[in-house]
N, C-alpha and C positions, 0 to 999 in steps of 0.2 A: 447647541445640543438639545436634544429631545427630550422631555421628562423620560419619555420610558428607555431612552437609552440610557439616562443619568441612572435610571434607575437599574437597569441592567449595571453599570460600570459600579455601582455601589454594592449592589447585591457579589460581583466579582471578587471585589477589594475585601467584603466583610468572609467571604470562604475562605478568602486567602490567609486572613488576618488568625482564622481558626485554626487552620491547620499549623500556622508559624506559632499561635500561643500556645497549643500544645508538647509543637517539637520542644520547646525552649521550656515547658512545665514538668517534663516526660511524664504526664496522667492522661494518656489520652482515651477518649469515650471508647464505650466498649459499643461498637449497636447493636441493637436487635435484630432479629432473625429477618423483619423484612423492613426494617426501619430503611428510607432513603435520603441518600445523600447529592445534592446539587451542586453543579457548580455553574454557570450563568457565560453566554458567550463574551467576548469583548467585540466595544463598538466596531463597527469597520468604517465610522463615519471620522473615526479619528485615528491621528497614525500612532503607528504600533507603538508602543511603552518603552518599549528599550528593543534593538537589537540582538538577534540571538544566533551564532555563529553555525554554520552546519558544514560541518568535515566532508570532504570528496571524497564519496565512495569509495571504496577499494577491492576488487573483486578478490573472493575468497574460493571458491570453488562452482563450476558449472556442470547441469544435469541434462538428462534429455529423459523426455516420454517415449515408448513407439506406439504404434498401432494400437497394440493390446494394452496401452495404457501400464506400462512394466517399465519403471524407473529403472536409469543407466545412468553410473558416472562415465559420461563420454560426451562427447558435441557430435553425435550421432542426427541429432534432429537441427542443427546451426543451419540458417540459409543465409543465401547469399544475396544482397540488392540488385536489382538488373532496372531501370529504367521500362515502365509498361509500354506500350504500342499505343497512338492516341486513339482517343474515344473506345479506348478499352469496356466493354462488356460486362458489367458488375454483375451482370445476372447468369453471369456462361455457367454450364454444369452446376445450376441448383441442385438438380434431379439427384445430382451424384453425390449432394453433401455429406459426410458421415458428420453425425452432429451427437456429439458428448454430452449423456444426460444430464442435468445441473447434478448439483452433489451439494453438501457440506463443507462451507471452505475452513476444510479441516487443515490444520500445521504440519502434517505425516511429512507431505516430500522435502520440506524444510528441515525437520527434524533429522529426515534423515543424511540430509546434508552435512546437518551439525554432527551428527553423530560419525560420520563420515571423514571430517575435519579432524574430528579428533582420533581419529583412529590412526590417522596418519601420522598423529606426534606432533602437536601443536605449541607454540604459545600461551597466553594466561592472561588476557587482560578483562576486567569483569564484564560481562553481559550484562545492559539494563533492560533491555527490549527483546524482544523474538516477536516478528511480525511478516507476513505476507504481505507485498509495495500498495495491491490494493486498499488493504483496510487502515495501512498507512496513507495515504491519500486522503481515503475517506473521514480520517481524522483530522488532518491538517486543512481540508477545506470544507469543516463544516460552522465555520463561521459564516462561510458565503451561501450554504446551501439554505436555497428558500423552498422546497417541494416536497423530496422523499427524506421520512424517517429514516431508523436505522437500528440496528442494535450487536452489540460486541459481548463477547464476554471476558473474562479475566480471570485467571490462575497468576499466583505470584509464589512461585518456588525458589527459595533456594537465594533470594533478592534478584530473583527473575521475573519481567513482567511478559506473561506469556499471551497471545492477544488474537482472538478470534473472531468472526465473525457471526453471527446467530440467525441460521435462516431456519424459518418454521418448518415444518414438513409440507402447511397450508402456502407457504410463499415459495418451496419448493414443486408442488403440483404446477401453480401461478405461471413460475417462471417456466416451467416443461411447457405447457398449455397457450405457448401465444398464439395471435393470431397472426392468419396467413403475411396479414401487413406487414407484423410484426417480423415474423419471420424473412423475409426478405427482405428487409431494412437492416436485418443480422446482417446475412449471409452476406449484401453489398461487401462490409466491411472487411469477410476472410476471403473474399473473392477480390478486393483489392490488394491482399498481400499475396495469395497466389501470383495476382499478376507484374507484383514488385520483388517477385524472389524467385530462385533456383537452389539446387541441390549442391552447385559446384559455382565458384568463383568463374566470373568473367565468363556466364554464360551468356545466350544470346537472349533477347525480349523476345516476352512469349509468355504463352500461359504455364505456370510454374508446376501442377497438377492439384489433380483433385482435392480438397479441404477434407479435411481430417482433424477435426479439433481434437481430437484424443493424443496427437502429436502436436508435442512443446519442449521447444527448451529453454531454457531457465538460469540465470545467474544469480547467487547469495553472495552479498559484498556487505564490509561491515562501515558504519557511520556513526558520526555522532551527532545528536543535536543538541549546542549546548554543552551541559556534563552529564546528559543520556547519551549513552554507546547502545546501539541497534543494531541488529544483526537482520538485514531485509533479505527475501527472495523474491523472485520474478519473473515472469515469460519476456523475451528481449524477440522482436520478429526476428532480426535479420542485423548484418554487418557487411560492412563495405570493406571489399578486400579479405580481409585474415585477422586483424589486431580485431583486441574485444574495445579498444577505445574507439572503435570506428563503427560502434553498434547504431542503431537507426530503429528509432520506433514510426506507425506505420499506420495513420491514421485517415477517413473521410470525413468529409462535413457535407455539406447541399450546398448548391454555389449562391455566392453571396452576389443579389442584384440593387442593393439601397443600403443608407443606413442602419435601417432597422435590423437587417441580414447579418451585417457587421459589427452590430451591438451584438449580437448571441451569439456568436460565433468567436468573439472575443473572451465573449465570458465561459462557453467550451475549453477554449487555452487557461486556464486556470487548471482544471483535472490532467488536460495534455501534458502542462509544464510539469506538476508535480510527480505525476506517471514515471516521466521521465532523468527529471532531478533526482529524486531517489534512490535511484538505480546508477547513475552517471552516464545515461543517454546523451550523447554530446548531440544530436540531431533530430527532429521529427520532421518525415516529410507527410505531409496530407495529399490529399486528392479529393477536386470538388464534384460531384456529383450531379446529374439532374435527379427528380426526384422519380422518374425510370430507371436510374443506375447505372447513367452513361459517364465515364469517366471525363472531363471537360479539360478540367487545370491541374495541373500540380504547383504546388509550393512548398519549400524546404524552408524551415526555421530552425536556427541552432538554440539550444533549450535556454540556456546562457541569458541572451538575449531577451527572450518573451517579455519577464516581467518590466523592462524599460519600453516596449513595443507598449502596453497600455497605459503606463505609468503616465498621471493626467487628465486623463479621461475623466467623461461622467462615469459617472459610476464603477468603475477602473477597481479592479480587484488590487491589495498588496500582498506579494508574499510575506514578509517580513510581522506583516501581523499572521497570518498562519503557522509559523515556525513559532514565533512569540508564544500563542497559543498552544501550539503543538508542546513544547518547553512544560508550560506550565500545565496542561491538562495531562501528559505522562506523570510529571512529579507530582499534581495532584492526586493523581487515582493511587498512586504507588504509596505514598503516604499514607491515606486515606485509609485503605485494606489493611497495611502494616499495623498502624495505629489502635486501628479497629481489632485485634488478637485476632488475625486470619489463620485459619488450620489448615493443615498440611492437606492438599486436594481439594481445597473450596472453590469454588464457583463464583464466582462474582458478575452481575448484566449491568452494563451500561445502555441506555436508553438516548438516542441523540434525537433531540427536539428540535425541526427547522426553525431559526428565528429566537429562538431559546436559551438553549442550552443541555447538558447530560445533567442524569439522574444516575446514581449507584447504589446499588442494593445486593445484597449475598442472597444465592440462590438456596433456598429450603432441598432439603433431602429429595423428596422427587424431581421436583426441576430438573436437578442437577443429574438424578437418573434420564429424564429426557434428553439432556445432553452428551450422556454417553450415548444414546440409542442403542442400545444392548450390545455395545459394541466391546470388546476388551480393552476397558480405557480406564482411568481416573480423572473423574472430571472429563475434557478434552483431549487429554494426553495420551498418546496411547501406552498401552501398557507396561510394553518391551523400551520403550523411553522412561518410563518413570523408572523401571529397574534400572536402569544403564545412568540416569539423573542422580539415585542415588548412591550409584557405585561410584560415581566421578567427585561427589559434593566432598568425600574422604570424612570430614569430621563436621559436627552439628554446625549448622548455623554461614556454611563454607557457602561463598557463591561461585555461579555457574561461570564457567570463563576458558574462554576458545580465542584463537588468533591465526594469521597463516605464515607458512613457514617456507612459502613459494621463493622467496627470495627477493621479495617487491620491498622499498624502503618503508617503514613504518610510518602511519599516518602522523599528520601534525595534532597536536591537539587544540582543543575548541579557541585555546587564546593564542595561540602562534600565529602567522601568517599564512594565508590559505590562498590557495591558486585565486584567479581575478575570475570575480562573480560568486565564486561558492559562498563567501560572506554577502547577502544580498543587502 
């Protein structure tokens, strides 16, 4: 082991030790208005510390976007898998792309899912998380991320940890503003799901139609990692058949000619897997590309699978230390805020450092107006959800708690036995 990693796994151990001598004191620090709080990644050169159990999915309720970008409870926008034509055309109907300007990856269609859920007459079991699958990802593998920053932020109502994304207005021009390259390096990617889907089951291959990113649909199912319960949502492309257990996510890469191609391409599976795990994606199929956009190979991998497909390698990603982490960087931050006398609507940025580690800090009264953007919100939330958050809490101090009433058997819990692989 490395000094600087000893030193990393020390600085780990000594946060950890603070927040347990706390819990076990109950005097825990008040902080200051912009005092920060670290917590340090774990090595990835050593395996994970203990094992930590992640509950299989269980779909809760599904949405669709249309055109006009106007949420529907309906599978109005569900496609269906068809197998492309080879050497499929990544570049067909650029011209015609409708391309959805970035935004704020605000909790709104989420929310209103939940909100949704419960309209219907639910269940009661607590909510520890509220998260979009992306920035769930982006959490669980930023152990391995060595390049891009990041930043989140954190509302915790209710013993709700509510968990967003933080994009600038300056990294939203950014991301509008690519270039041509760029652009076309997109498009490749929804130009191979056009050519991997249709509107109807058991269509023929063929171009699926025009891209339209402003149409999506989306599945919220709830999980657990550990004794964190998560309530995830997510865009799902397509399913095979009609069952939602036969969903398929729908990805390209550049075709791999040597090792070196196969080393990054490998460590791509990493984000793919967890895309996918999250959600209960039972399948990814890829499509390899030249770097014109011609579709070459296909390859289907079942998600199940992946992490044994690297497992040994150099440099071989583990999940098992991602979930570990994921474990303790949720109960940390949650802690962390609580301890700290967090008030009703604060703001809280987390800071993710490649190679590092997170930073926490409670955002100051303006800030936290930046992050409304003069929008009708509290903090993130919007408005008509904080009313409805605290119509539902009934009495002080009551957590946030939703379930589904579909008729599906209820999940196991984190120490039961869990279908083969979902304990990695």
């Amino acid at each position: 082991m490395t000094s600087s990693t000893s030193r990393k796994r020390t600085t780990a151990d000594r946060n950890e030790r603070v927040v347990h001598k706390h819990l076990r004191l109950g005097a825990p620090p008040t902080p200051r208005l912009h005092a920060v709080v670290s917590l340090s990644y774990p090595s990835t050169a050593q395996p994970a510390s203990r094992s930590v159990p992640f509950q299989r999915p269980l779909p809760l309720i599904s949405f669709s976007y249309n055109k006009n970008r106007e949420l529907e409870f309906s599978d109005a926008a569900i496609r269906y898998y068809v197998e492309p034509p080879p050497g499929a055309d990544l570049g067909y109907a650029y011209e015609r792309w409708v391309h959805r300007p970035e935004e704020k990856g605000r909790l709104d269609g989420l929310l209103r899912a939940i909100s949704e859920i419960r309209r219907r007459g639910t269940g009661d079991p607590v909510i520890g998380v509220i998260s979009w699958r992306g920035v769930m990802t982006k959490i669980l593998t930023a152990p391995y991320e060595d390049r891009d920053g990041w930043e989140l932020n954190v509302m915790v109502e209710n013993g709700t940890l509510y968990l967003e994304e933080f994009i600038s207005d300056a990294r939203l021009e950014e991301k509008d503003n690519m270039t041509p390259r760029q652009r076309i390096q997109t498009y490749y990617g929804y130009a191979f799901e056009s050519w991997c889907t249709a509107s109807q089951p058991d269509a023929p291959s063929g171009w699926g139609g025009d891209v339209d990113t402003n149409v999506q649909w989306c599945n919220v199912v709830k999980t657990k990692l550990g004794d964190v319960r998560i309530i995830i949502g997510g865009e799902v492309d397509c399913v095979r058949g009609i069952l939602n257990d036969t969903m398929v996510e729908l990805k390209t890469s550049m075709n791999i000619s040597g090792h070196r191609d196969e080393a990054r391409f490998e460590k791509k599976l990493l984000k793919f897997y967890f895309q996918s795990f999250l959600l209960g994606v039972p399948e990814i199929v890829v499509g390899f590309r030249t770097p014109g956009g011609q579709l070459k190979t296909m390859q289907s991998f079942k998600t199940l699978e992946i992490p044994r497909m690297v497992r040994g390698k150099p440099n071989a990603w583990d999940a098992r230390i991602c979930l570990t982490w994921g474990e303790d960087f949720l109960t940390w931050i949650k802690h962390t805020i609580i301890l700290g006398g967090n008030a009703s609507g604060s703001v809280w940025r987390v800071k993710f450092t490649p190679c590092t580690g997170v930073e926490l800090t409670l955002l100051c009264e303006d800030e936290r107006r930046e992050v409304e953007a003069g929008e009708d919100r509290v903090g993130f939330l919007p408005q008509w959800y904080w009313k409805e958050m605290q119509e539902c809490s009934g009495e002080p101090g009551n957590t946030s708690r939703i379930d589904s009433e579909s008729g599906r058997q209820s999940a196991p819990t984190a120490s039961s036995s869990l279908p083969t692989g979902w304990q990695i």
